[in-house]
N, C-alpha and C positions, 0 to 999 in steps of 0.2 A: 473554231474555224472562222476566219473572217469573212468579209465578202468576195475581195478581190481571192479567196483560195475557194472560193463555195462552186459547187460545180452547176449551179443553178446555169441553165440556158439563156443568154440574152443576147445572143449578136444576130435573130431573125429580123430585125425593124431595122431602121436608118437608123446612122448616129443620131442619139439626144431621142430618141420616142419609144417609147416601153414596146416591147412584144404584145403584139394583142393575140388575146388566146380565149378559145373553147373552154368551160369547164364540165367536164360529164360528172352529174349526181344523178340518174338516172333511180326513180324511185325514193329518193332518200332527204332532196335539200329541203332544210329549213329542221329536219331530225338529225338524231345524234350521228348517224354512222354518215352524214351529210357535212358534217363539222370541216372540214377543209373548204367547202363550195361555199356555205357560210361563213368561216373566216373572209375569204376572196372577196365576196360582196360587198363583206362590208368595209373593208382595207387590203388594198393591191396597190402596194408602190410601185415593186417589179414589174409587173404584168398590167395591161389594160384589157380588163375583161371584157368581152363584146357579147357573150349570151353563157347563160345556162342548159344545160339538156335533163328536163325532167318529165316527160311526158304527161304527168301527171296534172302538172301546171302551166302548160302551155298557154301561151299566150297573156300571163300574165308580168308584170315586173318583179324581178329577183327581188328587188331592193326593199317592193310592198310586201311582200309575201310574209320577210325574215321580219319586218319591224316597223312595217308600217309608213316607211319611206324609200317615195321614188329615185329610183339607182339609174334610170337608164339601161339596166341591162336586161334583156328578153329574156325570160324561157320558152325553151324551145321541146319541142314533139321529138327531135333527132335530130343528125346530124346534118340531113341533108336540110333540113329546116333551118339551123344552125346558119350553114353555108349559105341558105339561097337568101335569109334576110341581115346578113353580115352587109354592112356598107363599102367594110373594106376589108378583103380577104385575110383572114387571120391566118396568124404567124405557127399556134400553138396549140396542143390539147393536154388539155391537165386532166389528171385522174381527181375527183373533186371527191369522190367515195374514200371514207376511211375506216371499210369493217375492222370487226376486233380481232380475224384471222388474216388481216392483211393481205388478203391471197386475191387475184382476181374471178370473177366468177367467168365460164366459158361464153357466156353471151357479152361480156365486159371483155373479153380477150377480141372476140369478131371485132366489138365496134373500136377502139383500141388500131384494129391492124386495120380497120376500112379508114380508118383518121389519118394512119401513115399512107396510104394510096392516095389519098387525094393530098399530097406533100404540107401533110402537120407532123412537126417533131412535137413530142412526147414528154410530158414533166409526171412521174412518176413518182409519187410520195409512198408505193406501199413497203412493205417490207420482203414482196416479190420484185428481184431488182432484172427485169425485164432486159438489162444488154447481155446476161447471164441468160437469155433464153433463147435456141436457134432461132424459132420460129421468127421472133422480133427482131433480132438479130440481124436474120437477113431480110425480112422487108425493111429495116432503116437502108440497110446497104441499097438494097432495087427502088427506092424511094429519095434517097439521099438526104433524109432526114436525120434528127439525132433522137437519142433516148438518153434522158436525166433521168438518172434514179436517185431522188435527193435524200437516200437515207441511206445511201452507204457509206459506210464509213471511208477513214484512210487508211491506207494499208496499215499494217502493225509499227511497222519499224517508222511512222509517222504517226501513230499516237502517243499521247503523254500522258505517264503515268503521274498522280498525286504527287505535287512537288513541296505544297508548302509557302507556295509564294503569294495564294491569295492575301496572306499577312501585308503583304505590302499594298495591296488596295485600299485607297482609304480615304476611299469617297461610299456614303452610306450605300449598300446593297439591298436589296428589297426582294422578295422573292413571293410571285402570287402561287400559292396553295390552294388545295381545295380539298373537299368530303367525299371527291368522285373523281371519277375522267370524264371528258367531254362533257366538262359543268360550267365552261365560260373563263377558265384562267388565261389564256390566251389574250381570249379578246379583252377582259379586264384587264392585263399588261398593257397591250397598245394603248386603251384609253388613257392609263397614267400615265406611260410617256409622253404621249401627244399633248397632255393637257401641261404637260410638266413642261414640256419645249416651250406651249404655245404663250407658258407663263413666264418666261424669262430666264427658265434654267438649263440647262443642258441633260440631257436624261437621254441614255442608252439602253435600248432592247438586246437584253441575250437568248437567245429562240433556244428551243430544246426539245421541238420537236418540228415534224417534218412542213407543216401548215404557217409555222412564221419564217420559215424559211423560204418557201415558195412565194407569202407575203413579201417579203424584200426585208426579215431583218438582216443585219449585217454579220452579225457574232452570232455565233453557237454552233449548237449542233446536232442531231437528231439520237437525244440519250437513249432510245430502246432498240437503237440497232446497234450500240455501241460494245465491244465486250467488257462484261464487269469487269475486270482487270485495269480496266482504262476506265472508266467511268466520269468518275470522280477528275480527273486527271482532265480531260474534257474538258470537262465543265468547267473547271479550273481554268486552264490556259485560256479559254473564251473568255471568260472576265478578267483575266488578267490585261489580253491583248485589247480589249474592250478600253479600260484604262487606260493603256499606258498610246495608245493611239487618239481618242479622243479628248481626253481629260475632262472626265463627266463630273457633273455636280451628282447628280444619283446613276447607278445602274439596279436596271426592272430585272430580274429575271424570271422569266415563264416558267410556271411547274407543269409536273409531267403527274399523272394519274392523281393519287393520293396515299399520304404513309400511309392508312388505313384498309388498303384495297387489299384484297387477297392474291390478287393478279399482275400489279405494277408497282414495280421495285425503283423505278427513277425520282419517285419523290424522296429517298435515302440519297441518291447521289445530289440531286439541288443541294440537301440540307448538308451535306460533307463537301461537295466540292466548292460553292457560292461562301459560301460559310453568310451566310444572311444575317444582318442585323436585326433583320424586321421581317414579318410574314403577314401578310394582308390575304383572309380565307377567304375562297368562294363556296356557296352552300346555294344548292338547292330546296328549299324547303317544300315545296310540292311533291317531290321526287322521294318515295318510300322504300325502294328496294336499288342498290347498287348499280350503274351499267352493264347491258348485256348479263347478268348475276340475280334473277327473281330470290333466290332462295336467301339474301343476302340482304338486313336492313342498313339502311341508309346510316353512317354514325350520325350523331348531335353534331352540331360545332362547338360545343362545349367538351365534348369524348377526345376531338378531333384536334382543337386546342392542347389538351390535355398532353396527347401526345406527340405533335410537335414540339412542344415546350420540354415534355422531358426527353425528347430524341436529340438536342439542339438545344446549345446554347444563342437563344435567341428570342422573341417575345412576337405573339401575335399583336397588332396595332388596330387589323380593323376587320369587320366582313363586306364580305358583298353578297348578294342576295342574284343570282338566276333567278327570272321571273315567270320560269315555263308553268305553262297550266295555272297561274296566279294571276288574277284581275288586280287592278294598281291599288285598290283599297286593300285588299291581300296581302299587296307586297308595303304599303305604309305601316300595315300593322304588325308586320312580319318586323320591320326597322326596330320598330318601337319598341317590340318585346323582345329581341336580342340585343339592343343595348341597354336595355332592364337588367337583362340575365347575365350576360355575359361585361357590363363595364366597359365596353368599348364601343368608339361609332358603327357605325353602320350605314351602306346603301346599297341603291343597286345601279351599275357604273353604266346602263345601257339608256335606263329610263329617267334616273334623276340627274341633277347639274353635276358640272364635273367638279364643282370646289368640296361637298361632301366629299368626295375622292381624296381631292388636294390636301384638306382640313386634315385630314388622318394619318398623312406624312409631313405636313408642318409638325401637328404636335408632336411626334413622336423623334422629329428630327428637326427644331427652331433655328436651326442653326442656317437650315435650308430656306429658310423664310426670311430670313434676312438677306439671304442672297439675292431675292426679288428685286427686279427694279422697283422704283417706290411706286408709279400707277401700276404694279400689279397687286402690291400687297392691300 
């Protein structure tokens, strides 16, 4: 799905100025089930975010909290907090929570319907697709606001099935993987392509799920609401259309869960629909038991390798290292002994420079490196 077909929300600002919008993590931001409000903070093309609602963290800045750097955006006590220290009345309320039941909880439906009373339209990432619900329903109508549910799909007779045509893409494809869900594939994508742009190449984001969507990428589409039938098909047409509309030097594509999970089937569709030349893994290595899954250990990236590579014709290039609960001598040491173990580079894409990053799609793709203009290379 492209952009101009994405049903994302944007005509509440003037021409030319992003929607500024509320993000509610109530409880959660800067954790995993917080990973949408997180993504936002730290990349919103589409939207200009003017605070967070976490009660927990009031008064402190979103931007220190996540990583150490000031964003300018508040966290806020609630809503009405929200509202009274907004400079300029916001356009928007995102749902910034992204539990593993995707359902809203009853006190997240209150604040939710008190957001549309005070006239905020509604950007809804869960997989409760809220214009499907009276209630909300009809406060958009008595409010005259709108509700985006950016995970629903297109009707059937507007999905595509597996064609076949990714063959004809044929500019390198890249697909970030991981050992988990909500382990940073996301935001390692964006960093590539940004770095990729800002190096003189042209490089395309294809989202695939509901968070780089809401972020402003252009292509994709949110694979776990999609029906398997279509899956693959998806994904597909999104890097096709990605292609044949921009004409990229690389396209990134975002993974969903990981092949290893017991729970999430979308890293199968990446790997068949993208058809990926290259897989760049993200691993947690602090992280001992699976998301939301205690009973459930973490794979290696070495297990995790293993079977990308026989699921897929295609080759892991690099990892990246999630730095949660690891001090940066942790995560140096963690580099070092994964490209010991495993033969290929290593970083981690939040804390160290972005050429580590780059290095690992040069080598595995030089052809792209000479594409550089010569002060980049």
């Amino acid at each position: 799905m492209s952009d101009s077909q994405n049903p994302i929300h944007r005509d509440a600002a003037s021409p030319g100025q992003r929607p500024r919008a509320i993000v509610y993590c109530e409880a959660n931001f800067g954790l995993i089930d917080g990973k949408t409000a997180n993504g936002l903070v730290r990349n919103s093309e589409r939207y200009e975010i003017t605070s967070v609602i976490d009660s927990r963290l009031a008064g402190q800045d979103a931007g220190m909290v996540l990583d150490g750097e000031a964003k300018g955006i508040p966290l806020c006590r609630d809503l009405a907090d929200a509202l009274t220290n907004a400079s300029v009345r916001p356009d928007l309320f995102i749902v910034g929570v992204a539990p593993t039941s995707g359902l809203l909880s009853p006190a997240e439906r209150g604040v939710l319907l008190e957001a549309m009373s005070h006239g905020l339209s509604i950007i809804n990432g869960l997989h409760e697709f809220l214009n499907d619900d009276p209630e909300f329903a009809a406060a958009a109508a008595i409010n005259n606001v709108e509700i985006t549910d950016v995970r629903r799909p297109a009707a059937k007779v507007d999905l595509h099935m597996f064609s076949g045509r990714i063959l004809e893409v044929t500019c390198p494809r890249i697909a970030i993987l991981g050992t988990d869900g909500a382990i940073g594939k996301r935001t390692t994508a964006t960093i590539l392509t940004r770095a990729l742009n800002e190096h003189g190449l042209k490089a395309v984001l294809v989202g695939t799920g509901q968070t780089s969507l809401i972020q402003g990428a252009r292509y994709g589409t949110a694979l776990d609401a999609v029906p398997a039938q279509f899956v693959t098909g998806e994904l597909e047409a999104a890097v096709v259309e990605a292609f044949e509309s921009e004409a990229p030097d690389v396209i990134v594509v975002e993974g969903q869960g990981a092949l290893s999970h017991p729970t999430y089937l979308s890293s199968t569709a990446v790997l068949r629909g993208s058809r990926p030349e290259a897989v760049i893994l993200q691993h947690a290595p602090a992280r001992k038991t699976i998301s939301d899954f205690p009973a459930f250990a973490m794979p290696t990236p070495a297990s995790e390798i293993n079977l990308i590579e026989t699921f897929a014709d295609t080759g892991v290039i690099g990892l990246t290292i999630n730095h949660e609960h690891m001090t940066d001598s942790e995560v140096t040491a963690a580099i070092t002994m994964y490209e010991l173990e495993l033969g290929i580079p290593a970083t981690d894409a939040l804390t160290r420079p972005t050429d580590r990053l780059l290095d690992m799609v040069f080598a595995a793709f030089p052809d792209l490196e000479k594409k550089l203009p010569i002060a980049a290379r």
